[in-house]
BALOKE-343537 format. One line per 10 residues: number of its first residue (from 1); their letters; for each residue x, y, z of C-alpha. Coordinates in steps of 0.02 Angstrom, whole numbers, plus 32768, in hexadecimal, padded with zeros to 4 digits. Last residue first. Layout:
REM BALOKE-343537
NUM) A) X/Y/Z ~ ...
REM end
This chain:
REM BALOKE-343537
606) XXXXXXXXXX) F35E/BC3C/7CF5 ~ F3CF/BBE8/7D6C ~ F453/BB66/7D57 ~ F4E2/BB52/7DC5 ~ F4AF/BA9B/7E35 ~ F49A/BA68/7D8A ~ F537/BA9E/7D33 ~ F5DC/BAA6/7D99 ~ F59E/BA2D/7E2E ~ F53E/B99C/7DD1
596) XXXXXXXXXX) F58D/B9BB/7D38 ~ F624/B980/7D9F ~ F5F0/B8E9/7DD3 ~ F583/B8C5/7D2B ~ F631/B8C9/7CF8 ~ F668/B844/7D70 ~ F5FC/B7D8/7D84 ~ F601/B7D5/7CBA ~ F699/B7BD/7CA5 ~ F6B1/B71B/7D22
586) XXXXXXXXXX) F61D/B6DB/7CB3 ~ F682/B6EA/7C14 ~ F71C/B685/7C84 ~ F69B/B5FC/7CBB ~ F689/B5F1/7BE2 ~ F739/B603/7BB0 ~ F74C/B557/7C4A ~ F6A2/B508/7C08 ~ F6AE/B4EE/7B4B ~ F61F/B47B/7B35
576) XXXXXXXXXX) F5DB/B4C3/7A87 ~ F53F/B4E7/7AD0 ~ F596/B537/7B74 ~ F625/B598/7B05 ~ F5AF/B5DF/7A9B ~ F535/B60B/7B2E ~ F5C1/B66E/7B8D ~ F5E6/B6C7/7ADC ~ F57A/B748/7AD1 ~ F547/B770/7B86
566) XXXXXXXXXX) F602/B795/7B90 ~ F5F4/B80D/7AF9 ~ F578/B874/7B4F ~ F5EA/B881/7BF4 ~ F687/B8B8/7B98 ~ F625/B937/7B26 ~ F5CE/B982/7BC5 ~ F671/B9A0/7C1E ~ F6C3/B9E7/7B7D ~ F613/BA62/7B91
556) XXXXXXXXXX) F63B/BA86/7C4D ~ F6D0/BAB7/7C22 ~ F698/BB20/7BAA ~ F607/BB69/7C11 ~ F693/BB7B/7C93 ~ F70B/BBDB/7C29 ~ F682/BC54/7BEB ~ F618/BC51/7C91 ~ F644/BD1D/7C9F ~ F586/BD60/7C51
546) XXXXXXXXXX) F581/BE22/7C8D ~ F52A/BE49/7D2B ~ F4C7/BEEB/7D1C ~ F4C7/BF49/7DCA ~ F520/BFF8/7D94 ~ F46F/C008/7D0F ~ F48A/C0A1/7CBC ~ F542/C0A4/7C8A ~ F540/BFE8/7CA6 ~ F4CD/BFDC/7BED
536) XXXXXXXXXX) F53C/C04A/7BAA ~ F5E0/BFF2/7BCA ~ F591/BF42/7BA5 ~ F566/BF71/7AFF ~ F629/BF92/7AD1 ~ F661/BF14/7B29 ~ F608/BE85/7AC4 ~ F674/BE11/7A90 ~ F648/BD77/7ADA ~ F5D4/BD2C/7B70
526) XXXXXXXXXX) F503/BD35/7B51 ~ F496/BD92/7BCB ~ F3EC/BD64/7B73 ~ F393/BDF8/7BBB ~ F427/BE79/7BD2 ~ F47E/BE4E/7B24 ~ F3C5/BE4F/7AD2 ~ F393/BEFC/7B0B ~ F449/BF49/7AFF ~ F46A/BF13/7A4A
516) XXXXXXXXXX) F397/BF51/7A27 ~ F3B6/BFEA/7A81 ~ F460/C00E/7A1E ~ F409/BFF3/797B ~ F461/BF73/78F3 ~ F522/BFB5/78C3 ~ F50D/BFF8/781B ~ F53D/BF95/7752 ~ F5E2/BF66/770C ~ F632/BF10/77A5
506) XXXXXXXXXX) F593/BEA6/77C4 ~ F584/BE5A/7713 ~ F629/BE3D/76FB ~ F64B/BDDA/7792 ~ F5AF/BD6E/7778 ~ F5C5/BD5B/76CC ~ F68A/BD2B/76E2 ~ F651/BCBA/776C ~ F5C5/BC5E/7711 ~ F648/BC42/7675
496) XXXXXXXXXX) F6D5/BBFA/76EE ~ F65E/BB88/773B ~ F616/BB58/7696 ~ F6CB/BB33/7655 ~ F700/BAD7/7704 ~ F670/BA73/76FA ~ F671/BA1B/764D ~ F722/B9D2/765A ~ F734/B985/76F7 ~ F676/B930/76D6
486) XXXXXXXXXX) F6AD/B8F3/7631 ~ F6AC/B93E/7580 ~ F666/B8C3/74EF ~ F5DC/B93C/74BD ~ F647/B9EC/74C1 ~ F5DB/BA5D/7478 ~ F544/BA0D/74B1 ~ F57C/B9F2/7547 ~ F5B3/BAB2/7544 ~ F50A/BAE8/7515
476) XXXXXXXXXX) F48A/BAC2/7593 ~ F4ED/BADE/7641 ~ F549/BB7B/75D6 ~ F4A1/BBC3/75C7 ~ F478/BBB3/766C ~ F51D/BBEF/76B4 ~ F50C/BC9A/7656 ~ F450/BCA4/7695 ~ F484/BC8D/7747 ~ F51B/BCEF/774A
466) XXXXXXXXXX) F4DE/BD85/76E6 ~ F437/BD88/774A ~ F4A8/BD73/77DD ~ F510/BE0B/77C4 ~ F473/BE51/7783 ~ F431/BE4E/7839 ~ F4B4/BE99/7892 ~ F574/BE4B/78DB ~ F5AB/BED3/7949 ~ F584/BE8C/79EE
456) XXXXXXXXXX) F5E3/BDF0/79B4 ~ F5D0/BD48/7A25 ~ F510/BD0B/7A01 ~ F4F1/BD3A/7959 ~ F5AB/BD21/7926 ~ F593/BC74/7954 ~ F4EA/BC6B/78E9 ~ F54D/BCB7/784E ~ F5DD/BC3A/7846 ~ F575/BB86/7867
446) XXXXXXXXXX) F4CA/BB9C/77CF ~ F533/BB87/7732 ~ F58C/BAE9/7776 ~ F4F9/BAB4/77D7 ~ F4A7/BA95/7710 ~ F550/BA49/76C9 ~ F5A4/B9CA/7747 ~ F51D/B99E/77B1 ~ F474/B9C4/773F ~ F4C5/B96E/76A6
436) XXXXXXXXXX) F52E/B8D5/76EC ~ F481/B8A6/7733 ~ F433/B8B9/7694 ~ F4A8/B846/764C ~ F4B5/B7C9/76DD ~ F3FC/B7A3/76D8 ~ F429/B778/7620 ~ F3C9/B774/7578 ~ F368/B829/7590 ~ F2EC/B873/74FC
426) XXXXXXXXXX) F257/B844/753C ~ F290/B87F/75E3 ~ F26F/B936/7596 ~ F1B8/B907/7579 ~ F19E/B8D5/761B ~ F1E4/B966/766A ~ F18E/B9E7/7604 ~ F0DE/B99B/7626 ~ F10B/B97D/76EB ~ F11E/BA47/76D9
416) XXXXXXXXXX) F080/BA6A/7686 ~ F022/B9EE/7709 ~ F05E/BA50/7788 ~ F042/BAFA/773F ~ EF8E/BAC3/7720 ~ EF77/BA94/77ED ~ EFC8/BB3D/7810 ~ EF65/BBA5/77A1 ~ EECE/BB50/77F3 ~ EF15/BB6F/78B6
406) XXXXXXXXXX) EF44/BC32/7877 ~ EE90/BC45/7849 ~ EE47/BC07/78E6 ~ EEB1/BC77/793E ~ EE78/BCFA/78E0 ~ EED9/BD66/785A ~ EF14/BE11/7890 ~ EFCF/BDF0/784E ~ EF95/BDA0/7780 ~ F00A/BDBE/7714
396) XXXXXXXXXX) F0AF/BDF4/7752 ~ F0C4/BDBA/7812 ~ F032/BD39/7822 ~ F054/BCD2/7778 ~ F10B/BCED/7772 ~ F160/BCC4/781F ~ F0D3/BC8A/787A ~ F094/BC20/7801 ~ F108/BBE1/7791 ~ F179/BBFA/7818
386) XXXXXXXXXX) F117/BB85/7897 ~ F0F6/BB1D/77FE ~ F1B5/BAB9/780E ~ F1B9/BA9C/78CC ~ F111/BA31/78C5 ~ F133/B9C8/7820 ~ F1ED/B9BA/786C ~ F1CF/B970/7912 ~ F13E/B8EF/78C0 ~ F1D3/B8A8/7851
376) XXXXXXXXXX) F25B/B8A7/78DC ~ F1C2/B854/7945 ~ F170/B7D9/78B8 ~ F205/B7A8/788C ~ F22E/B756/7939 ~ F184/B71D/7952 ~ F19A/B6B5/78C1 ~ F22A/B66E/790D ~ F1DB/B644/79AA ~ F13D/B5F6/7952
366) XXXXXXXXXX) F1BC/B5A5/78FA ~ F20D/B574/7995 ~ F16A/B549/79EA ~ F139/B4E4/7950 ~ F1D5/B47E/794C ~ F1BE/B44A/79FA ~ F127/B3EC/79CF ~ F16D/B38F/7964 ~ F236/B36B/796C ~ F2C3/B3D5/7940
356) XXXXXXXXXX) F33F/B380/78D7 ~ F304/B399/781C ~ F29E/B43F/7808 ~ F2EF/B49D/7890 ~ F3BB/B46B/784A ~ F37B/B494/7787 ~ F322/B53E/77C1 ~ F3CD/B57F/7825 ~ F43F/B538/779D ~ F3D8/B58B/7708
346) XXXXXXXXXX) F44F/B62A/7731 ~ F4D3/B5C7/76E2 ~ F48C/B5D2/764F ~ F50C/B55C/75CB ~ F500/B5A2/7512 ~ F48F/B5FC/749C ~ F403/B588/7477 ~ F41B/B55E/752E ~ F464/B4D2/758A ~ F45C/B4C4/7650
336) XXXXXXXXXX) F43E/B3FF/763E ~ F4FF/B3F7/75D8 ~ F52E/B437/7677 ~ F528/B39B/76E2 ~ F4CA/B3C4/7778 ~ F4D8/B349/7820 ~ F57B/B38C/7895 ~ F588/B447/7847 ~ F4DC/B473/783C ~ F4A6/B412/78DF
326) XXXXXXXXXX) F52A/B48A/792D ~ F4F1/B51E/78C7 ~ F456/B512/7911 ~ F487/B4F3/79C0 ~ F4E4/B597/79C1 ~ F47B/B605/7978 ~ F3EA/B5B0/79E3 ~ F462/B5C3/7AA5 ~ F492/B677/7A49 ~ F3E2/B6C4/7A4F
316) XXXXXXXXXX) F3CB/B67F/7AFF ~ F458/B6E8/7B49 ~ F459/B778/7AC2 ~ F3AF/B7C9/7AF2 ~ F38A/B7C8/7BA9 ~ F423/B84B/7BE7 ~ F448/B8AA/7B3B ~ F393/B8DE/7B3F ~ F388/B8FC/7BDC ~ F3FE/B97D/7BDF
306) XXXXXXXXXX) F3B3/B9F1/7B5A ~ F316/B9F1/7BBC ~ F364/BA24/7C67 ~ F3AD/BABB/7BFE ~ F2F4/BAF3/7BC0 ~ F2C0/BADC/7C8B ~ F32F/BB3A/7CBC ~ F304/BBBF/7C3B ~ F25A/BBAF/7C5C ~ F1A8/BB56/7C34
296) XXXXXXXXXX) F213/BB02/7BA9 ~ F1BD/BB1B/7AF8 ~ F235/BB88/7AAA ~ F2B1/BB07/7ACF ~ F254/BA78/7A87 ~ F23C/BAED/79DD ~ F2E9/BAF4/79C0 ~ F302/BA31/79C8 ~ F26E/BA24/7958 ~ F2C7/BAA6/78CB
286) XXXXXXXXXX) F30F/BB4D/78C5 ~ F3BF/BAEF/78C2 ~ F3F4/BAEE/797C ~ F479/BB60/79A6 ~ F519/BBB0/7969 ~ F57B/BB81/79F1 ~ F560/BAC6/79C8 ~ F583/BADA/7914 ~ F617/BB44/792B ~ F66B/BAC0/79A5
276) XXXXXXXXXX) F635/BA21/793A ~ F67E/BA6D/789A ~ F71C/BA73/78E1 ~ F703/B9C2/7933 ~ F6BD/B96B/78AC ~ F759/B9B3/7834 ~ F7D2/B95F/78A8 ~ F75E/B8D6/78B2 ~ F77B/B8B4/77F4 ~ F83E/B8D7/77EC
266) XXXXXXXXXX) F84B/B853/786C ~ F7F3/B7F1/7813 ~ F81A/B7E0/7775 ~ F7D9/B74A/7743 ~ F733/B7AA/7761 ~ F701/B7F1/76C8 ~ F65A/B784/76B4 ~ F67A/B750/7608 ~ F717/B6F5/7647 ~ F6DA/B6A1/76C4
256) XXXXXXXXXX) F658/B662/767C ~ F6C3/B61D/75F9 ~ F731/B5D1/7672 ~ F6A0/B574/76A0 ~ F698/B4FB/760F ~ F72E/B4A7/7649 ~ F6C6/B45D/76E2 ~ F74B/B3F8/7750 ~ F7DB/B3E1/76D8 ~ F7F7/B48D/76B6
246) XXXXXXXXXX) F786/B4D9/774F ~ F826/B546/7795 ~ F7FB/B5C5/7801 ~ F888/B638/7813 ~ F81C/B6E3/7825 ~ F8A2/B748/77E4 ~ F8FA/B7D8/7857 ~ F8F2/B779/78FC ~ F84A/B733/795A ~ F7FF/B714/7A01
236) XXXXXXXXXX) F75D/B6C2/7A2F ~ F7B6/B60D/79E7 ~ F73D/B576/79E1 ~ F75D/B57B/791B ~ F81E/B587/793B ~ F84A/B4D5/78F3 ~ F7B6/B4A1/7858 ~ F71D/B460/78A0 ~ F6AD/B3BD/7884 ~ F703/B348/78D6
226) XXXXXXXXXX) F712/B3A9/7980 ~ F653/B3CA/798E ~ F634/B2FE/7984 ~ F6A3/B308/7A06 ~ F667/B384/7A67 ~ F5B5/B317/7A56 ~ F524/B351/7A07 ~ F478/B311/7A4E ~ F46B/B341/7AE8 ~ F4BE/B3F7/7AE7
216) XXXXXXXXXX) F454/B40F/7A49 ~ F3A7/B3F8/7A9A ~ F3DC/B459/7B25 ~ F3F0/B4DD/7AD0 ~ F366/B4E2/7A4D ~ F30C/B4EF/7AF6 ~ F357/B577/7B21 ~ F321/B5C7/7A90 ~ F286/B58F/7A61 ~ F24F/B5D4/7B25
206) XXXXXXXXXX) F2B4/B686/7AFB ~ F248/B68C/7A5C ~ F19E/B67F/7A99 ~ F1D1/B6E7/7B3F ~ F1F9/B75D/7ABC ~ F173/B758/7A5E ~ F0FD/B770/7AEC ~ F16A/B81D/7B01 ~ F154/B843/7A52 ~ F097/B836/7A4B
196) XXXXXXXXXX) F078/B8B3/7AD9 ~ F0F5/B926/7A90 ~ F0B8/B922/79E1 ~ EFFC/B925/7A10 ~ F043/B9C8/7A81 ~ F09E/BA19/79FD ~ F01D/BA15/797E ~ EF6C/B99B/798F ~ EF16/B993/78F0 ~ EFAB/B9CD/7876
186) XXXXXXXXXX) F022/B933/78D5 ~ EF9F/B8AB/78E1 ~ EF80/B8AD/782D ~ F02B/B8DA/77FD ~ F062/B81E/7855 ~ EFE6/B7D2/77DE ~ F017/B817/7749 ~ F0D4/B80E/776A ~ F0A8/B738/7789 ~ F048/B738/76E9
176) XXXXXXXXXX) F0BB/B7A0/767D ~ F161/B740/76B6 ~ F108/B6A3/7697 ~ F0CC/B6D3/75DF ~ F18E/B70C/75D5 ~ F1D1/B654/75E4 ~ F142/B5F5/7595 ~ F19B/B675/74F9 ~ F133/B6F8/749B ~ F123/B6D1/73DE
166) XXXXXXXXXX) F0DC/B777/7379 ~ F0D8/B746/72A1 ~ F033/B72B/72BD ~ F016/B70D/7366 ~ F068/B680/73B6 ~ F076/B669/7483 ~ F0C3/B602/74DA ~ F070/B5B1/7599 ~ F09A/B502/7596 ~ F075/B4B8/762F
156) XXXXXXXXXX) F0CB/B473/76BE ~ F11B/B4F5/772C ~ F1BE/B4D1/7779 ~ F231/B507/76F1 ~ F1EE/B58A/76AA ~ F1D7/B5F7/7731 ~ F27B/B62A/7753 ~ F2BB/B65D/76B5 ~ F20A/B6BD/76B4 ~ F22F/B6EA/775D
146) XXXXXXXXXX) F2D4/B72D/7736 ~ F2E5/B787/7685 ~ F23D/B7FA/76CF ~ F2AE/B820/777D ~ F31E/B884/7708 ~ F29A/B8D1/76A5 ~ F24F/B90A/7739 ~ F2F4/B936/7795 ~ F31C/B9BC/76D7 ~ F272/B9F2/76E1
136) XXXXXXXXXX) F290/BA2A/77A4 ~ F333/BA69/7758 ~ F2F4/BAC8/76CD ~ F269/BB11/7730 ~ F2D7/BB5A/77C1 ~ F358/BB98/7754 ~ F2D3/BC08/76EA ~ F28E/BC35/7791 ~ F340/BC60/77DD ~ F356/BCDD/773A
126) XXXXXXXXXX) F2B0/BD2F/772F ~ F2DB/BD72/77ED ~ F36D/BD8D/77D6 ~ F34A/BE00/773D ~ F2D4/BE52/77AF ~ F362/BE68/783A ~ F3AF/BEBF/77CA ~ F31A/BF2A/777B ~ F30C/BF77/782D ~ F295/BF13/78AE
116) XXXXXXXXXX) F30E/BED5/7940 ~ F3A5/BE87/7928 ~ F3BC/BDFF/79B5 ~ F31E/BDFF/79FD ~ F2D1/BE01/795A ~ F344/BD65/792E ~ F2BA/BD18/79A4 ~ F23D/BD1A/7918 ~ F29C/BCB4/78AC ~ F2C6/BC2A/7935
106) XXXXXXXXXX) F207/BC13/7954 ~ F182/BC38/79D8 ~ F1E2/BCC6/7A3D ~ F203/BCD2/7B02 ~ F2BE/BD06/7AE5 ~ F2F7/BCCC/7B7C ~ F2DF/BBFB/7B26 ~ F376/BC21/7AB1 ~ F400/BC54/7B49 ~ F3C7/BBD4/7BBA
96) XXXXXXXXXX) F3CE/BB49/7B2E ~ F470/BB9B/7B03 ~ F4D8/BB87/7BA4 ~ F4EE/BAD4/7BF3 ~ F46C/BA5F/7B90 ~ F475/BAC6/7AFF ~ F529/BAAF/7AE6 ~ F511/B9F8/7B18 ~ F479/B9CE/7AA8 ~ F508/BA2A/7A10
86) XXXXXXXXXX) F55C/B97C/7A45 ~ F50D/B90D/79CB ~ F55B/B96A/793B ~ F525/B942/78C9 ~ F5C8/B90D/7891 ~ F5E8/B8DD/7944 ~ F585/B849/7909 ~ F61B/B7EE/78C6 ~ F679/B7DD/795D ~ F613/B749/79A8
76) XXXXXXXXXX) F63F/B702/78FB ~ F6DC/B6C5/7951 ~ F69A/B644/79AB ~ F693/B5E2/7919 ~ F6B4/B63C/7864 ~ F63B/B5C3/77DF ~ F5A6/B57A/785A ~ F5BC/B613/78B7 ~ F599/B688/7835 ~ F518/B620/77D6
66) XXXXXXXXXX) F4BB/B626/7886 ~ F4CD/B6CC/788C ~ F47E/B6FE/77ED ~ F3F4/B68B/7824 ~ F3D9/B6F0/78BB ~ F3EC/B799/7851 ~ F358/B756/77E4 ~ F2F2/B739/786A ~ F2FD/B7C4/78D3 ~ F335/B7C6/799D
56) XXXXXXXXXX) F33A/B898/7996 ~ F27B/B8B8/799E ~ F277/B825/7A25 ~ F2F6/B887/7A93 ~ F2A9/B92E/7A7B ~ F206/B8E1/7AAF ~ F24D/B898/7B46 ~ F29E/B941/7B6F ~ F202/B986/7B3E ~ F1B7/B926/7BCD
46) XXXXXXXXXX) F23C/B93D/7C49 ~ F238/B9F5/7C45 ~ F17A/BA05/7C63 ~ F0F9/BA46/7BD7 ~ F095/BAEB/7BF7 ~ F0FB/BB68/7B70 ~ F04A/BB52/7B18 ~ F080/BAB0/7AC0 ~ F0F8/BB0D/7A6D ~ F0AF/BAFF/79A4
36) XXXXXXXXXX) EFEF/BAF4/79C7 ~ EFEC/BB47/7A62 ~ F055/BBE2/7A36 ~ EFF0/BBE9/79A6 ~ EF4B/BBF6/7A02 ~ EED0/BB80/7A4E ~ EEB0/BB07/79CC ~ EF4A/BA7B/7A21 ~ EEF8/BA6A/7ACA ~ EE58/BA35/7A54
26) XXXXXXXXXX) EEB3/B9BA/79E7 ~ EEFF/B943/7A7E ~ EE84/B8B4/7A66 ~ EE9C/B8B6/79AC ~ EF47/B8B7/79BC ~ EF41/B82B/7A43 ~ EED4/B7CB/79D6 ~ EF3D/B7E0/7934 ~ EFBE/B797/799D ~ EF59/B6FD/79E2
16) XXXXXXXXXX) EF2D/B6B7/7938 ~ EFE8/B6C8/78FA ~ F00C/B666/799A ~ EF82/B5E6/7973 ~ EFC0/B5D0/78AF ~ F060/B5B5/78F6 ~ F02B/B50B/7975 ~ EFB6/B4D2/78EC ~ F04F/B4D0/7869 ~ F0B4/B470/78EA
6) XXXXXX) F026/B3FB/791C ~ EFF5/B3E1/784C ~ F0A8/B3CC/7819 ~ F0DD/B34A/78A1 ~ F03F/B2E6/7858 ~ F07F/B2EF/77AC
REM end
């Protein structure tokens, strides 16, 4: 019990500490909307970088990650391009510039730029909000399933609920407590409590990290690694099926693998890839990641932000990922990951803390880990009432309202949106469920219009209320529909949906205005088809420049994706003592960041 009290003290003094800073911060925050929700546009590169980082280093998806290493090896370094974790590298080189030009609070207002004020763009408009809250709902519920999974485990009393004929699990009491606390500090303090908060949390959670590291390297041999793993585990590369076979190893794996979708795996990254391109080009999600960029103090400085994320996120994240699944494989049996409803693989991250880290330490990590759902959860409360507010409350009801006014609406809208969340992730039994759900089905409705945003001059605004809305509905109904339908099933038919919508619903209506086309394509200077804009606009102006980095953004972009993933798997191959793949990772990354160096950075300009 003594272990318990010093590891419990050592969280309860970091939740302590947050509301503080939010508290402390409030008064920045009360200024205006802009302050409240972008930190005033006032908040250096590095910074948000840091806070985009921590936003992005979640709970639930770390012990998703874990189960994914623990069961496919080096491979699962692949499995985030589902995401995809690369869309940081399409902002990093082009988009982040392109997005941050605009000078707008909130991805719905910023389709303005793009189609102006006719009923088009107004159906947008509604359109990108509506997507905006459902996902931000959608993360919330998500990151719900993981710190009450989470929590659980390491804290020592008995916290279930029974009401009548309501029972609430220890579980979800947790997940209240800990989402209460962190919307606390969050609705007093906005984007710069967030920020400030985030970047301690990631210094938090980079020191659990390494340490979690180290800790592993001493105490698991690469022998005792070698016993434990079918041939091929320690593979990065991989044929047509995944060819990992845990038979006489861990039987009860093949299961996972199964439900997953994944034996397939060429097939699988295939489909990771195609989706990956569209994804990235279409943009961020109007979302936290969204609202980083809108915050930079520049366009530089909105691409410098992007890069840092990659750059200080997946080193340390991957030394934990990796030890945990390491203790997980050498010490758990999993008969102790046992559920009502079957083996929980995602319990391996909790299991491996709870029984081989030692006091003291323990309470930094969870303080760590705590921190780590407290910033993807924080992210979202903030980036999710900015179009409440700014997007509904201050555009149709209410647009001469005060300052003051607009803060109040936006601390209700807050705590109306944490409301929703919570009470959808009542109704979640798998991290990896909801997960499947906003990568495969919700980006799946949202990838075919937002390309065509950026590369079509004749794509208007109810192209991409058609789009949007058509892709939405398909995002919600087709897993329905089609409950026991994987990943390379599900996405193609709400791609192909969006796109017909999108298509349709910009063929059969007007071109948008000409000054609005020539407006944004002149501002935001994007590459693609848009000769027909560009024509008038160097009719009057002989001096306009049009966007030729196409091929080197790509390249620059491939670049990106070779450098990111190298960061990826050098600390896989140091904790699991792999040092010749692991010397050649680093070779990779010299050299990328070589070339970045001279095609990208030395390039950029606002």
């Amino acid at each position: 019990m003594e272990y318990r009290v010093l590891d419990i003290g050592i969280i309860f003094a970091y939740l302590i500490l947050t509301i503080f800073l939010g508290f402390w911060i409030s008064n920045r925050a009360k200024r205006n909307l802009d302050s409240y929700f972008l930190g005033g546009r006032s908040l250096p590169w590095y910074m948000l970088g840091l806070s985009n980082a921590s936003g992005q280093f979640d709970i639930s998806g770390t012990m998703m990650m874990v189960a994914w290493l623990f069961v496919y090896g080096v491979k699962s370094a692949w499995i985030p391009w589902l995401w995809p974790v690369w869309n940081q590298i399409f902002m990093m080189v082009f988009l982040a510039i392109w997005l941050r030009r605009s000078n707008v609070l909130t991805g719905a207002e910023w389709l303005k730029t793009r189609f102006g004020e006719g009923r088009g763009a107004q159906l947008s408009h509604i359109s990108v909000v509506i997507f905006a809250l459902v996902a931000v709902i959608g993360f919330i519920a998500y990151a719900f399933e993981g710190i009450g999974k989470f929590a659980t485990i390491f804290m020592p009393w008995d916290l279930s609920l029974q009401m009548g004929h309501l029972y609430i699990s220890s579980e979800r009491m947790y997940a209240l407590l800990i989402m209460g606390i962190t919307t606390i500090y969050v609705v007093k303090g906005g984007m710069y409590s967030v920020v400030l908060t985030e970047v301690l949390q990631f210094l938090i959670m980079t020191i659990s990290c390494i340490t979690i590291g180290i800790i592993v390297i001493k105490m698991i041999s690469p022998e005792q690694i070698n016993a434990v793993i079918p041939n091929g585990w320690k593979d990065l590369w991989f044929g047509w099926k995944l060819d990992l076979n845990w038979s006489e190893l861990r039987p009860e794996v093949i299961s996972k693998i199964m439900s997953d979708g994944y034996e397939i795996f060429g097939a699988f990254m295939m489909m990771a890839i195609f989706r990956g391109i569209f994804v990235s080009i279409a943009g961020p999600v109007p979302g936290y990641d969204m609202q980083r960029v809108l915050a930079a103090r520049s366009p530089k400085e909105a691409a410098l932000m992007s890069g840092t994320v990659s750059l200080v996120l997946y080193f340390p994240r991957y030394l934990m990922i990796t030890g945990l699944a390491l203790i997980g494989l050498v010490y758990i049996n999993t008969d102790e990951l046992m559920t009502t409803t079957g083996i929980d693989f995602e319990k391996i991250l909790p299991f491996a803390l709870n029984n081989y880290i030692p006091a003291g330490l323990l309470g930094l990590v969870l303080a760590g880990l705590i921190a780590a759902f407290m910033s993807t959860f924080a992210a979202n409360v903030n980036a999710g009432p900015a179009y409440i507010v700014n997007d509904i409350y201050k555009r149709f009801i209410n647009p001469n309202a005060s300052n003051k006014q607009y803060i109040k609406m936006s601390y209700l809208a807050s705590f109306g949106v944490v409301i929703t969340g919570v009470f959808a992730g009542f109704f979640i039994s798998s991290i990896n469920d909801i997960f499947l759900w906003i990568t495969g089905a919700l980006f799946g409705g949202y990838a075919f219009a937002n390309v065509l945003k950026w590369i079509w001059w004749r794509f208007n605004g109810h192209g991409f209320f058609w789009g949007m809305v058509s892709g939405l509905a398909a995002s919600l109904l087709v897993p329905k529909i089609l409950p026991d339908a994987n990943f390379l099933i599900s996405f193609p038919i709400i791609f192909v949906i969006s796109a017909i919508g999108s298509i349709l619903g910009c063929l059969l209506t007007e071109p948008d205005d000409e000054k609005v086309l020539a407006s944004f394509y002149s501002s935001v200077r994007p590459w693609g088809f848009w000769k027909p804009v560009y024509e008038k606009i160097i009719a009057q102006d002989s001096e306009f420049k049009r966007n030729t980095n196409f091929k080197r953004d790509m390249f620059n972009s491939l670049t990106g994706i070779i450098w990111q993933m190298s960061i990826t798997v050098i600390p896989i191959f140091l904790v699991i003592r792999e040092y010749k793949p692991m010397w050649i990772g680093f070779g990779v990354f010299l050299l990328t960041s070589l070339i970045l160096k001279f095609n990208w950075f030395d390039r950029l300009e606002d």
